[in-house]
Every structure is written in C-alpha cells, then in structure tokens.
C-alpha positions in Angstrom: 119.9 63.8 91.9 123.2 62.2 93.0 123.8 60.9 95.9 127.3 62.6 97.3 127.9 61.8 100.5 125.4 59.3 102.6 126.0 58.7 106.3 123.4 57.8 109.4 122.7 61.0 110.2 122.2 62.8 106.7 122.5 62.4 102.7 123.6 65.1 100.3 122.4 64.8 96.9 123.7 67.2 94.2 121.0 68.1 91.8 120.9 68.7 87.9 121.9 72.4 88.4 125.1 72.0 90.7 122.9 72.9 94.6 122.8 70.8 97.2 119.6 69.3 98.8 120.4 67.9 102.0 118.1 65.3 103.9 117.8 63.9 107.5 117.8 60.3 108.7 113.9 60.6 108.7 114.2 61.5 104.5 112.8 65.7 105.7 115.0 68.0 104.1 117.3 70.0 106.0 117.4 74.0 105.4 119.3 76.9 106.6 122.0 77.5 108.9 122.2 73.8 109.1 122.3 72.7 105.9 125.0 75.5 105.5 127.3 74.0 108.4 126.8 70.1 107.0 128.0 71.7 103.8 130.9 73.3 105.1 132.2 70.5 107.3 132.0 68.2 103.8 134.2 71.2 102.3 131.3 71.2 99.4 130.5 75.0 99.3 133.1 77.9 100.5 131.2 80.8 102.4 132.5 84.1 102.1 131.9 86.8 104.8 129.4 89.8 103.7 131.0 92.6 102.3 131.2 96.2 104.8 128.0 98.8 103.9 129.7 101.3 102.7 126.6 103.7 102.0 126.2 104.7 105.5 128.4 108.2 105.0 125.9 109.0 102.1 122.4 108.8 103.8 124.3 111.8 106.3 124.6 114.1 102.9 121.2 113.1 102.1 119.7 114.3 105.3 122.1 117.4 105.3 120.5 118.5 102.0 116.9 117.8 103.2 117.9 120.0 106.2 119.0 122.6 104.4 116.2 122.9 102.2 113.9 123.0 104.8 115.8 125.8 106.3 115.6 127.4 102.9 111.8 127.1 103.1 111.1 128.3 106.5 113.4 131.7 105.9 110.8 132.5 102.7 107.9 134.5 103.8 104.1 132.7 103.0 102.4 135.0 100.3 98.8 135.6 100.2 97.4 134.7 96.6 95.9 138.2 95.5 92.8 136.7 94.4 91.4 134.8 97.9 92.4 138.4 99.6 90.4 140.4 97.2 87.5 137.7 98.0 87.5 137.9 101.5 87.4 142.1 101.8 84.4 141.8 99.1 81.7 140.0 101.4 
C-alpha cells in the first residue's frame, strides 16, 4: 500500500486496486461514515447522492391486480366435486 496522505490524527494508504484503507493514530482502521468524510475532506473520492425509487407507482398496479383477482374469485360459486357428494349420500 501507499502511503497518501499521513497526518497525527490519520494515514490513508491507497492499495494495489485503487481503495482507500484509512487508519487512526492508534494504527485501527477506520470504517464507515467516517472513513467516507476523511475522504471527502482530502477531495480523494466524489460521493454522489442515491438515485429517487422510482418503483413505488408499480407495486400500486401490483396490488390493484391482486385485488382484482381476488374479487374475481370470491364472485365464482364453490362447486361440490360429484364424487365426495355421491360418497357421503351412500353411507
């Protein structure tokens, strides 16, 4: 790893596969949201706000249909397989 920037409070290294490892004055590494700000305020990684969910108007059309097809199954009458009803009137 190579050392990039080095102060008293942290070091950034930069490994073999362009990341950043970032470690404390006690040599732990330092993970998370604040690894992500030391990184930002060294202007060494750009973070870009998470794209709007736009699949929220489709789950409504998928619960529409699931209603809808429940309606469709209550309005059906329940038939009585033949066979059980000629086995119940025989005993």
């Amino acid at each position: 790893m190579k050392v990039v920037v080095k102060n008293d409070e942290y070091t950034i290294y930069q490994r073999r596969d362009g990341r950043y490892a970032v470690e404390n004055a006690a040599k732990k590494a330092v993970n998370g949201d604040e690894k992500v700000a030391i990184l930002l305020a060294n202007e060494l990684v750009k973070v870009t706000p998470p794209a709007a969910p736009a699949e929220e108007p489709a789950e409504d059309v998928v619960e529409e249909s699931a209603e809808e097809t429940t309606a469709e199954a209550a309005d059906e009458p329940a038939e009585e397989p033949a066979e059980e009803a000629g086995d119940a009137a025989a005993e």
